[in-house]
DOTI-530425 format. One record per residue (C-alpha): x negated, y, z negated; residue number from 1. Coordinates in Angstrom, 2 decimals, m for minus. Example, Ala and Ser with C-alpha at 12.3 -4.5 7.8 and 13.67 -1.06 7.14 Angstrom:
residues 2
((m12.30; m4.50; m7.80); 1)
((m13.67; m1.06; m7.14); 2)
This chain:
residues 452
((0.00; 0.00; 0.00); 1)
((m1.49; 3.34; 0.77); 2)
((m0.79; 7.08; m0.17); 3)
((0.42; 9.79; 1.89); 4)
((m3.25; 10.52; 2.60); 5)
((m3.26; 6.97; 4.17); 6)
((m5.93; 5.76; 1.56); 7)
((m5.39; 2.00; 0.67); 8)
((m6.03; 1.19; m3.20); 9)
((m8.82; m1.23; m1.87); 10)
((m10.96; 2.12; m0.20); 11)
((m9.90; 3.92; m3.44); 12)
((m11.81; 1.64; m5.68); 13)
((m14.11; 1.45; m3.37); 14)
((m15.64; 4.68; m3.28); 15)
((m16.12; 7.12; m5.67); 16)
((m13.68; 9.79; m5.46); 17)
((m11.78; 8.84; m8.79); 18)
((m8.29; 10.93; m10.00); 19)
((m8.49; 12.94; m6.97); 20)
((m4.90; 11.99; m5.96); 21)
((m3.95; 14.97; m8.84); 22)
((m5.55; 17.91; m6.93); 23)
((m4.51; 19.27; m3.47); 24)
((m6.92; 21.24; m1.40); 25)
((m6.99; 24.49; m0.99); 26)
((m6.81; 24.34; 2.83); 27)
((m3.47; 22.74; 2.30); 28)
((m2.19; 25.21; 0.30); 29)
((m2.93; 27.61; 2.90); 30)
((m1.23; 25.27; 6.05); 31)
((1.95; 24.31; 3.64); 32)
((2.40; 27.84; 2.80); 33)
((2.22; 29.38; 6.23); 34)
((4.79; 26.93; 7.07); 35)
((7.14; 27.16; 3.91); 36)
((7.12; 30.75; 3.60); 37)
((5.77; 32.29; 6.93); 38)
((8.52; 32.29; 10.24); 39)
((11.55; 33.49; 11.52); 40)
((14.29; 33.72; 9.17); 41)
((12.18; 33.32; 6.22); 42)
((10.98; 35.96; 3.23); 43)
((7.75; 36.43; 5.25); 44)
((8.65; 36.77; 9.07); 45)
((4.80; 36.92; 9.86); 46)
((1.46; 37.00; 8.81); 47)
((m1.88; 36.59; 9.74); 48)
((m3.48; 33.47; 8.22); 49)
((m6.76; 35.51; 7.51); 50)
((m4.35; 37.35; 5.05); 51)
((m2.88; 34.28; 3.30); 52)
((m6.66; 32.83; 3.03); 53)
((m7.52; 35.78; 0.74); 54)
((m4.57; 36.06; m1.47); 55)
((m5.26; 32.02; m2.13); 56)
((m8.49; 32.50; m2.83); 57)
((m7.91; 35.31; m5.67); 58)
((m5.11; 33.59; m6.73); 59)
((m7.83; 30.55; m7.23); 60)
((m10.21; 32.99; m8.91); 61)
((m7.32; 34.05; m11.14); 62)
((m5.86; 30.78; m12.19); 63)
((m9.54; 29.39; m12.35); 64)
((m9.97; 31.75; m15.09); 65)
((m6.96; 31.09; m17.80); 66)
((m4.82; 28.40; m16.16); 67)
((m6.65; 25.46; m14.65); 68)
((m8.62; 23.08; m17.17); 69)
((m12.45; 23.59; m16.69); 70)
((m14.42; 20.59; m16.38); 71)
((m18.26; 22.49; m15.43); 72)
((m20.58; 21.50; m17.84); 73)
((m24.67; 21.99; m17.96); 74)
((m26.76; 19.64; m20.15); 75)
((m30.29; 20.82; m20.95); 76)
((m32.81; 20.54; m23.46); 77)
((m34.26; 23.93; m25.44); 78)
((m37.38; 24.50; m24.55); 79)
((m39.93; 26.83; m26.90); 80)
((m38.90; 29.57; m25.26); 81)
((m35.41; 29.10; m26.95); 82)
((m33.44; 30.31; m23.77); 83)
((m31.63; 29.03; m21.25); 84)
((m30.55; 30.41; m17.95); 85)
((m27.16; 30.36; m16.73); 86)
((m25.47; 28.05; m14.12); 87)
((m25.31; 29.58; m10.27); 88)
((m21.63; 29.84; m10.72); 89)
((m21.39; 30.87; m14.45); 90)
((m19.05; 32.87; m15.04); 91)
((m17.65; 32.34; m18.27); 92)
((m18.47; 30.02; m20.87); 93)
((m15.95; 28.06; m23.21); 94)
((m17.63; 26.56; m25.96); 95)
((m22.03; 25.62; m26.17); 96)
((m22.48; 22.70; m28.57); 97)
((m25.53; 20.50; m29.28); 98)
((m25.83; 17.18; m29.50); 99)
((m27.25; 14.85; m32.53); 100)
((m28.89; 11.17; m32.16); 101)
((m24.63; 9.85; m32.09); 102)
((m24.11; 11.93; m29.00); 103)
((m21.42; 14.11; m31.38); 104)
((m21.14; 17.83; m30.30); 105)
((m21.80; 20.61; m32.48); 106)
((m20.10; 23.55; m31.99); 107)
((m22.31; 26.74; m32.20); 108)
((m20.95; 30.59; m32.54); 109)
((m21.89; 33.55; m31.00); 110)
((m23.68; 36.18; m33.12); 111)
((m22.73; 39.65; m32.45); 112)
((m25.51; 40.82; m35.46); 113)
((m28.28; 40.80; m33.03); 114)
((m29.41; 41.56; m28.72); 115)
((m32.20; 41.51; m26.28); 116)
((m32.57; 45.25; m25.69); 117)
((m34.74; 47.11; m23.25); 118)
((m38.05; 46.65; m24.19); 119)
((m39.97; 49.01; m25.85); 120)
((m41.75; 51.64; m23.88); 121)
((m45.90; 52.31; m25.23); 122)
((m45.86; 55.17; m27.77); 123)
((m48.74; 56.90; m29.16); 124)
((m48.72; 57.89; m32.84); 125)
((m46.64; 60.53; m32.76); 126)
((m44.31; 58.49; m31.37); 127)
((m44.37; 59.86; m27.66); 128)
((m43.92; 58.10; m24.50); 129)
((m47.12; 58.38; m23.26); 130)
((m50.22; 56.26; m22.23); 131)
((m53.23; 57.97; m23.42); 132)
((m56.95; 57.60; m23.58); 133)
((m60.34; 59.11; m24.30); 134)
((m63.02; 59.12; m21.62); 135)
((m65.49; 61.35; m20.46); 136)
((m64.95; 62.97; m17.09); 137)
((m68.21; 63.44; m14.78); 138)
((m68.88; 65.48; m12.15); 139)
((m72.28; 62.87; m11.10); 140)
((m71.88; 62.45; m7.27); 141)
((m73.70; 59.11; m8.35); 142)
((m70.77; 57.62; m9.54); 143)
((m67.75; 59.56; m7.35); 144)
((m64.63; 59.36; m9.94); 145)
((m65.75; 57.02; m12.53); 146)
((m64.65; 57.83; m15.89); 147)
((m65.97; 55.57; m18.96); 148)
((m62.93; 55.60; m21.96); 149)
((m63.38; 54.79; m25.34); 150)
((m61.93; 51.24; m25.63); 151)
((m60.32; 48.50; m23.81); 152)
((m57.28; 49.65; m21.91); 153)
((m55.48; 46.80; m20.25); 154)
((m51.77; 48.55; m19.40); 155)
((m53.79; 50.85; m17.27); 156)
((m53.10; 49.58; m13.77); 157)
((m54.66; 50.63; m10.37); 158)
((m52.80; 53.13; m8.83); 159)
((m51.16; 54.87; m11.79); 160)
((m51.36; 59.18; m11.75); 161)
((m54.09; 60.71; m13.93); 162)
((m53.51; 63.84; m16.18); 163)
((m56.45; 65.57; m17.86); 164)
((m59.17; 67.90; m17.28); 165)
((m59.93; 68.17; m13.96); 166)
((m58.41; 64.97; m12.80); 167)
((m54.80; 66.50; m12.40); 168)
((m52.96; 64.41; m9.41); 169)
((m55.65; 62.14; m8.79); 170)
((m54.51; 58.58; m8.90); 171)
((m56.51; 54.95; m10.41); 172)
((m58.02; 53.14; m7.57); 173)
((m60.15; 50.79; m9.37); 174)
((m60.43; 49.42; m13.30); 175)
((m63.41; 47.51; m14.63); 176)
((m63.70; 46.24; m18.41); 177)
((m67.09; 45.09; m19.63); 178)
((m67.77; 44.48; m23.72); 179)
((m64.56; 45.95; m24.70); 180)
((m64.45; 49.01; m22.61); 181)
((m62.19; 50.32; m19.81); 182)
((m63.81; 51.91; m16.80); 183)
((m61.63; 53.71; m14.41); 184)
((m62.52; 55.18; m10.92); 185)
((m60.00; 58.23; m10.23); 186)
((m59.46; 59.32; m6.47); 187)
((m56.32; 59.68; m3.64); 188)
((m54.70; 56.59; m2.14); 189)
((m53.08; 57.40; 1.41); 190)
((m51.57; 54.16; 2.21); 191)
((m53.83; 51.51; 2.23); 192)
((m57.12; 53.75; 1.60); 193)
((m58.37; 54.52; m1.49); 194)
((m61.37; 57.48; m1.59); 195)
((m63.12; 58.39; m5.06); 196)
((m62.97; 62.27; m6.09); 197)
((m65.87; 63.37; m7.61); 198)
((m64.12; 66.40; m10.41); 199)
((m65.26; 69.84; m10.31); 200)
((m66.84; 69.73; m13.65); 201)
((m67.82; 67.63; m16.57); 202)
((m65.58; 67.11; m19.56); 203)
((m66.58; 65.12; m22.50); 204)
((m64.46; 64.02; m24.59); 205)
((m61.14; 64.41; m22.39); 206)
((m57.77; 63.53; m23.27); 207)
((m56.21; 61.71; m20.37); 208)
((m52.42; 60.83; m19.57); 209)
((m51.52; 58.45; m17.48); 210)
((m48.66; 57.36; m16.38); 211)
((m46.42; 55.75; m13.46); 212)
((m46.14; 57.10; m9.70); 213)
((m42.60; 56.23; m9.62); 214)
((m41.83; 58.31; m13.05); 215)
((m40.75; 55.12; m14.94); 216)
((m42.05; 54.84; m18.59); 217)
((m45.56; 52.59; m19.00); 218)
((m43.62; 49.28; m20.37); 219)
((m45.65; 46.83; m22.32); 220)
((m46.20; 43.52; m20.13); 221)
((m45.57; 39.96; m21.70); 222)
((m49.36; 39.31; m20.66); 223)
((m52.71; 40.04; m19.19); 224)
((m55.67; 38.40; m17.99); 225)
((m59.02; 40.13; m17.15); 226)
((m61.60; 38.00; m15.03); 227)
((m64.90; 39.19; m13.78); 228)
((m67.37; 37.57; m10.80); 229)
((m64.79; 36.54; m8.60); 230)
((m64.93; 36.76; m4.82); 231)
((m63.40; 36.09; m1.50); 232)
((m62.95; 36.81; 2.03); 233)
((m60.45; 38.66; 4.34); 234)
((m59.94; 35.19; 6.15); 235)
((m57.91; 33.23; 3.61); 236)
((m55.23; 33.69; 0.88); 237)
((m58.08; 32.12; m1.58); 238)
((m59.95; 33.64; m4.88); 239)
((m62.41; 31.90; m6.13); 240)
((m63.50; 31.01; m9.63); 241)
((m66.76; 29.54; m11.03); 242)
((m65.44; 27.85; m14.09); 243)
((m62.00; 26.42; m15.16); 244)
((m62.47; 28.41; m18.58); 245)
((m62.63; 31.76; m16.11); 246)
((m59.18; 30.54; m14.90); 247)
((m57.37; 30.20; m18.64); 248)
((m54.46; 32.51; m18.77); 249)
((m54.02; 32.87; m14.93); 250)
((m50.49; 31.85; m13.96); 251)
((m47.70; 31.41; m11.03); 252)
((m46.44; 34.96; m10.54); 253)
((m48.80; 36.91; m11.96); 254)
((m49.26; 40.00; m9.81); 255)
((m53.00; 41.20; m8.89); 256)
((m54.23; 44.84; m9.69); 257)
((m57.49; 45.73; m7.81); 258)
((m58.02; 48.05; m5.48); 259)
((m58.79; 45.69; m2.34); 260)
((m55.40; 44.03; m2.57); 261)
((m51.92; 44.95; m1.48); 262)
((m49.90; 46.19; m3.45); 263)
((m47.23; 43.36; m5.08); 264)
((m49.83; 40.75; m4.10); 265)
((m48.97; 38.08; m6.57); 266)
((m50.57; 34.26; m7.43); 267)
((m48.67; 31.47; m5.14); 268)
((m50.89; 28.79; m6.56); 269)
((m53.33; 27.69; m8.80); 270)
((m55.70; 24.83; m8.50); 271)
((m58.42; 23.99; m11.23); 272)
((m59.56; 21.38; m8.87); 273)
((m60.63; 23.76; m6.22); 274)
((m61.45; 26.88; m8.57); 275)
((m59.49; 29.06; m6.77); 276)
((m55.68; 30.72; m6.69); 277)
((m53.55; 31.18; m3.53); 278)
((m52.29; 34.58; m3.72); 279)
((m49.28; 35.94; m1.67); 280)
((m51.31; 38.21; 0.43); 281)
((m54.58; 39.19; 2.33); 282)
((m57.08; 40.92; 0.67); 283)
((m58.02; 44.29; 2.61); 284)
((m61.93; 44.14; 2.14); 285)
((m64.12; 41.34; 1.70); 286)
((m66.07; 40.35; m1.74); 287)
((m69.26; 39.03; m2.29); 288)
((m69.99; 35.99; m3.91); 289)
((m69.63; 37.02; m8.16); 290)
((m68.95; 40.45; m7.34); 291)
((m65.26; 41.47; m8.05); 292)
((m63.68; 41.74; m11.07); 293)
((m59.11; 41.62; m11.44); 294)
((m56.76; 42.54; m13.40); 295)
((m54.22; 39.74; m13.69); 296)
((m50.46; 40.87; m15.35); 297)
((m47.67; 39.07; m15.91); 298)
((m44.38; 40.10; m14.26); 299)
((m42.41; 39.81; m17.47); 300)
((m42.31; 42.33; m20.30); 301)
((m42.95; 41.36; m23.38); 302)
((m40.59; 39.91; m25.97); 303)
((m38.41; 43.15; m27.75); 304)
((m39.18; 43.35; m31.35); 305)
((m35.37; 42.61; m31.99); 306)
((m35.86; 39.12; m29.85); 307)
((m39.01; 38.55; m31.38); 308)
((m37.46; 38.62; m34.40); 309)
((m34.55; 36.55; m34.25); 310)
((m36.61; 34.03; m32.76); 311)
((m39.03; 33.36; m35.12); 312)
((m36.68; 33.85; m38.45); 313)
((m35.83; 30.53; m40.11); 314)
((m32.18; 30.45; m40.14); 315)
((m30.78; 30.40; m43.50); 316)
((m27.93; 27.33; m42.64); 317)
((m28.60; 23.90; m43.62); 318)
((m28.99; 21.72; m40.55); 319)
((m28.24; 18.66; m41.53); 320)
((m26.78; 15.25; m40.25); 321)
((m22.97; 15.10; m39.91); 322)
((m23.09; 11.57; m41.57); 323)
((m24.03; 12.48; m45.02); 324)
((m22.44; 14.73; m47.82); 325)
((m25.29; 17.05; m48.18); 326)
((m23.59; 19.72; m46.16); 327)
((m23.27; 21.72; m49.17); 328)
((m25.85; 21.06; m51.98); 329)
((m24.79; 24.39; m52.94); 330)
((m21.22; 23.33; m53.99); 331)
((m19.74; 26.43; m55.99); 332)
((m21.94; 28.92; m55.45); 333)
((m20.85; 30.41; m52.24); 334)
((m18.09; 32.32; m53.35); 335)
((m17.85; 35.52; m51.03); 336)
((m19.49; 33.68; m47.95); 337)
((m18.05; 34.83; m44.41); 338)
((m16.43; 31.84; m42.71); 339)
((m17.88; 33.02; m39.22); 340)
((m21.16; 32.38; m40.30); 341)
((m20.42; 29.27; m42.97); 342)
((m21.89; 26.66; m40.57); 343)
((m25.20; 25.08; m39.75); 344)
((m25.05; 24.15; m36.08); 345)
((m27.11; 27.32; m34.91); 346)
((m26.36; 30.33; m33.46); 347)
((m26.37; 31.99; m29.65); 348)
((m26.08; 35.36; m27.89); 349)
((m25.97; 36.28; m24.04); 350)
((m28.13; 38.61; m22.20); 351)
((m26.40; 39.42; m19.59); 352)
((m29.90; 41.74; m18.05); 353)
((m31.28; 38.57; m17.48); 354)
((m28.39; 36.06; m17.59); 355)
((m30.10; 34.10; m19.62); 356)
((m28.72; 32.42; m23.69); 357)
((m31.04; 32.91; m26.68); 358)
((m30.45; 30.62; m29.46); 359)
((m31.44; 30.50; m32.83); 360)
((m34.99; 28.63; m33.79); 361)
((m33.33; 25.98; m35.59); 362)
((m31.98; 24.91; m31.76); 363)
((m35.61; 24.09; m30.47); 364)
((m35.76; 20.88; m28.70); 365)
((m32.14; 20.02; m29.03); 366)
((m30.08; 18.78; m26.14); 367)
((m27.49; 21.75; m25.82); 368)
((m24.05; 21.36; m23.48); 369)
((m23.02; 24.49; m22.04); 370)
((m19.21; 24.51; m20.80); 371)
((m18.47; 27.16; m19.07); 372)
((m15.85; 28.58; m16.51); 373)
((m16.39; 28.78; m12.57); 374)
((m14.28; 30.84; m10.60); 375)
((m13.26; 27.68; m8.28); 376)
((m14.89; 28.91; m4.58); 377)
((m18.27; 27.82; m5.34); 378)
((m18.47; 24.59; m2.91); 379)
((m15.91; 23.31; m0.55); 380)
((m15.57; 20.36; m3.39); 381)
((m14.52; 22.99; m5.58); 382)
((m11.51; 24.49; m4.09); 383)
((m9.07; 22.14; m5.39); 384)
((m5.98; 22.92; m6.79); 385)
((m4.16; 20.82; m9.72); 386)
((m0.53; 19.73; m8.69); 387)
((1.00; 21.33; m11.62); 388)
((0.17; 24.46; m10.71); 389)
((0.29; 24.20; m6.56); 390)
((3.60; 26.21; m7.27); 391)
((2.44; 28.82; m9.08); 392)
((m0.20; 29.06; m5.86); 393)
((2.27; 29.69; m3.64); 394)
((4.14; 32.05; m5.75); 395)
((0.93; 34.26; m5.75); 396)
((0.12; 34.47; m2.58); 397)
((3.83; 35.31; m2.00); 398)
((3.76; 37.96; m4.11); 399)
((0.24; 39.06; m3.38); 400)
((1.52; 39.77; 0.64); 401)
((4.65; 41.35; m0.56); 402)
((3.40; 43.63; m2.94); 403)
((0.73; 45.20; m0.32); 404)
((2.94; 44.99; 2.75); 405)
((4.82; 48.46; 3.51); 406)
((8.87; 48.91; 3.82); 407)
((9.18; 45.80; 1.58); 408)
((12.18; 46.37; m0.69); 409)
((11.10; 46.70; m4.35); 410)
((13.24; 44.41; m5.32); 411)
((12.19; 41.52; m3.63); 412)
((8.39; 42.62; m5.13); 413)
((10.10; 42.61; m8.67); 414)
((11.65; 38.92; m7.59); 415)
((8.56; 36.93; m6.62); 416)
((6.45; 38.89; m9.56); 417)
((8.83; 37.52; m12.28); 418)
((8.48; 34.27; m10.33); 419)
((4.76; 34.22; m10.58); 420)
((4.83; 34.83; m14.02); 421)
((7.27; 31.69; m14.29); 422)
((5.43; 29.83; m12.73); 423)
((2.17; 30.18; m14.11); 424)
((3.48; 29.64; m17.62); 425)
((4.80; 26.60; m16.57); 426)
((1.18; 25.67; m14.85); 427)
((m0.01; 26.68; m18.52); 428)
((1.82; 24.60; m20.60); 429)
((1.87; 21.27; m18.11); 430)
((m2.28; 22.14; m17.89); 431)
((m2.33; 22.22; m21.38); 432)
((m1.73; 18.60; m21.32); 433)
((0.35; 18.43; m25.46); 434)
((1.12; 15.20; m25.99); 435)
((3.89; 14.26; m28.62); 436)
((2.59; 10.96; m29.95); 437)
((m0.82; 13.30; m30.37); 438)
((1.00; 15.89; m31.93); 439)
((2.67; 13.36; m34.54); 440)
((m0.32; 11.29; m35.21); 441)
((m2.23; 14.75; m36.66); 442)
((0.48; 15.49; m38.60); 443)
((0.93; 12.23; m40.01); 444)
((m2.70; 13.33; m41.24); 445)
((m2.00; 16.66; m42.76); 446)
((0.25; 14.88; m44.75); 447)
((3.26; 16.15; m42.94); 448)
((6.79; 14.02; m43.12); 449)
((7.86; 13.22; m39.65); 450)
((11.22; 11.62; m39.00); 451)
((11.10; 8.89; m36.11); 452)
């Protein structure tokens, strides 16, 4: 015997497209509507089907959102990092639980106490958005635009703008670091040209600003790595190392600051085998074998102070093992305690900057379920629409074309809007999927008389 869809039970257990018989496609609830409600003689006399394909899809979106049961889930384990990146199609979530050694969820909250802020621009003492350094400005045609500063600088990147005594508008088109010390060249960079400018006088002593060409504050980056006797040629996408130790801290994605590289050149690749990184682009000049030194910076800022924090803390719940009865060894002495936070499964927030979840420290290496809520047009798989509510579809898109069509009278708007609404509380409550026998059995626990 075989289904309207002329599948025989036989190729139904044969394959694995299980409990599919409850949903209808969403390309059928486009063709049965344009021929229930479209035509001569009918509430719609015509429409294009371009038109009708929209309203079902936001009607999807819609009922994906509040009506239809959500059955996306994500399953991974927290890494140290203690975040977790949200699904492609995230939208929403419903409920993130971890799981113990019985495979029993454990429902976390949100905490509202706490965020991942913009991260905190460099301030000098005085508490000033500035990046500032001592150095002594020299007027030595020797040494065109070099300027030796009075410690190790690493946030002070290759083509940032120089303020100070006669260095006004001159740029930073090469940084060297020897025995904790910054040394800066200063000169003009005209596209891919960089020229030293020797300043008109000497200045000992100088106070120098610097800060970025495109006027954004000097953020603090999550890391940096400075090597020195590197080389390569103008050939290949290859720098070259002498030791693996020289290599330590280099990493996918790091971008490269020196003056004979593009700028946004980043590392593609890194081999310890070959002592050498690929790196996204050509260099512009060629270096000598042991001759170059680069600045290496992560693309990532580092961690906010607030993130930092919550991170590291020790959470102050007991996590403990659902199977004993040490849940509260502190039995009588919580009087006072907010319910919200009376729980020891962890806690959660949602950056939505970076769409990525923070959790708590206590969550570290636990498997953690994320369900969450699609808004149903993701794949072609997706656009399926439960039975109980295929009326309520076509009741929306009904309404949808009437309500933005002109010369429609109001009151057949008004009719097919209360009829949505009817229908999509019914597509609730079937959805919702109560069960009586469910219903009495809990009761029957909560020590409720029920009369059969």
């Amino acid at each position: 015997m075989g289904l309207l869809d002329n599948t025989s039970q036989q190729q139904y257990y044969s394959n694995n497209d299980y409990g599919n018989y409850q949903f209808t496609s969403l390309d059928n609830i486009i063709n049965q509507f344009m021929v229930a409600y479209v035509g001569e003689d009918k509430i719609i006399s015509k429409v294009k089907r371009t038109d009708v394909a929209f309203h079902a899809q936001r009607a999807m979106q819609e009922l994906s959102f509040d009506t239809f049961k959500s059955c996306k889930a994500q399953e991974i384990t927290v890494p140290a990092s203690l975040q977790m990146i949200l699904p492609q199609d995230y939208v929403n979530y419903t409920k993130i639980s971890w799981v113990d050694s019985a495979g029993i969820k454990h429902l976390m909250y949100p905490t509202s106490k706490t965020s991942n802020p913009n991260s905190n621009p460099l301030q000098d003492s005085d508490g000033e958005f500035l990046l500032q350094a001592v150095g002594n400005v020299d007027d030595d045609a020797a040494l065109p635009g070099v300027i030796t500063l009075d410690g190790e600088y690493k946030d002070i990147l290759v083509g940032m703008r120089v303020s100070g005594p006669y260095v006004d508008g001159l740029r930073v088109i090469k940084v060297s670091n020897s025995s904790g010390i910054t040394t800066i060249t200063v000169g003009t960079i005209v596209g891919s040209t960089y020229t030293p400018v020797i300043p008109v006088d000497t200045f000992n002593g100088a106070t120098l600003t610097f800060t970025r060409v495109n006027g954004y504050l000097v953020l603090p980056q999550k890391s940096s790595v400075i090597v020195e006797n590197l080389d390569w040629n103008i050939t290949d996408f290859k720098i070259n190392f002498n030791t693996v130790a020289d290599m330590s801290g280099v990493e996918i994605g790091m971008l490269i600051h020196h003056e004979d590289f593009p700028p946004k050149t980043f590392v593609e690749d890194v081999s310890t085998v070959d002592l050498s990184i690929k790196v996204s682009q050509l260099p512009l000049v060629f270096a000598a074998a042991n001759s170059a030194e680069v600045t290496f910076i992560s693309p990532d800022l580092v961690d906010t102070d607030t993130w930092a924090n919550y991170k590291s803390a020790t959470p102050s719940e007991n996590q403990d093992n659902y199977q004993d009865d040490t849940y509260w060894p502190a039995e009588g002495s919580r009087y006072g305690l907010d319910p919200q936070h009376a729980q020891a499964n962890g806690s959660f927030y949602i950056d939505c900057k970076s769409g990525k979840i923070h959790f708590s420290s206590n969550i570290s290496g636990k498997t953690v379920i994320l369900d969450y809520i699609s808004d149903g047009l993701g794949t072609d798989e997706e656009m399926q629409v439960h039975k109980f509510a295929e009326e309520a579809m076509y009741k929306w898109i009904a309404y949808a074309i009437l309500a933005t069509r002109a010369n429609t009278p109001e009151y057949q708007v008004h009719r097919f809007k209360k009829e949505r609404f009817a229908e999509i509380r019914k597509a609730k409550l079937r959805l919702s999927n109560i069960k009586l026998e469910e219903i009495t059995q809990i009761l029957r626990g909560k020590s409720k008389q029920i009369k059969h």
